[in-house]
N, C-alpha and C positions, 0 to 999 in steps of 0.2 A: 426319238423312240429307241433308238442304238445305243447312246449313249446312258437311255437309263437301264438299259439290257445290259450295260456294262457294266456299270455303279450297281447294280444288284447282285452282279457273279462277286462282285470283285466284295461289297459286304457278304457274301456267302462265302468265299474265302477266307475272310476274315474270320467269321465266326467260328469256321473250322478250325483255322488255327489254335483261337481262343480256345476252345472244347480239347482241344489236344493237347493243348499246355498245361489248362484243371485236371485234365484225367493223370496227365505225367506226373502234377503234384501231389493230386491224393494220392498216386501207388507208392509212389515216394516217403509221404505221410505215413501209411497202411506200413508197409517197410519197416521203418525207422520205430511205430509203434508197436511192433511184432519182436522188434531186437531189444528193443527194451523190454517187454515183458519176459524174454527170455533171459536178459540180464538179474533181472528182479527175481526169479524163478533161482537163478543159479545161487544168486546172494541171499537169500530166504534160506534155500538148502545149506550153504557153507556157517551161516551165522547157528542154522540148528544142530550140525553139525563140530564146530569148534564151542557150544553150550554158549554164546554170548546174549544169547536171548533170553535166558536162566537170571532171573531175581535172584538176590541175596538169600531171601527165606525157601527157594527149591531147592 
């Protein structure tokens, strides 16, 4: 009975770990998706800016 008292914390452990490290990747994720759209944001503005986005016929 101890032993499976044991082997249950010690998978509850576990699992938290588990849950900890997902959460760390998606803020990670979230992050790195937020710096890109800011990247995209800045390079939209500089392309409309320097007219590179401007057809031959504008």
């Amino acid at each position: 009975m101890e032993e499976e008292k044991m082997n249950l914390r010690l998978d509850a452990d576990v699992q938290k770990l588990e849950v900890e490290r997902l959460r760390k990747g998606k803020n990670k994720a979230e992050e790195d998706l937020d710096s890109l759209k800011i990247d995209y944001k800045k390079l939209r503005l500089s392309i409309r800016t320097t007219g590179l986005g401007k057809t031959s016929e504008q």
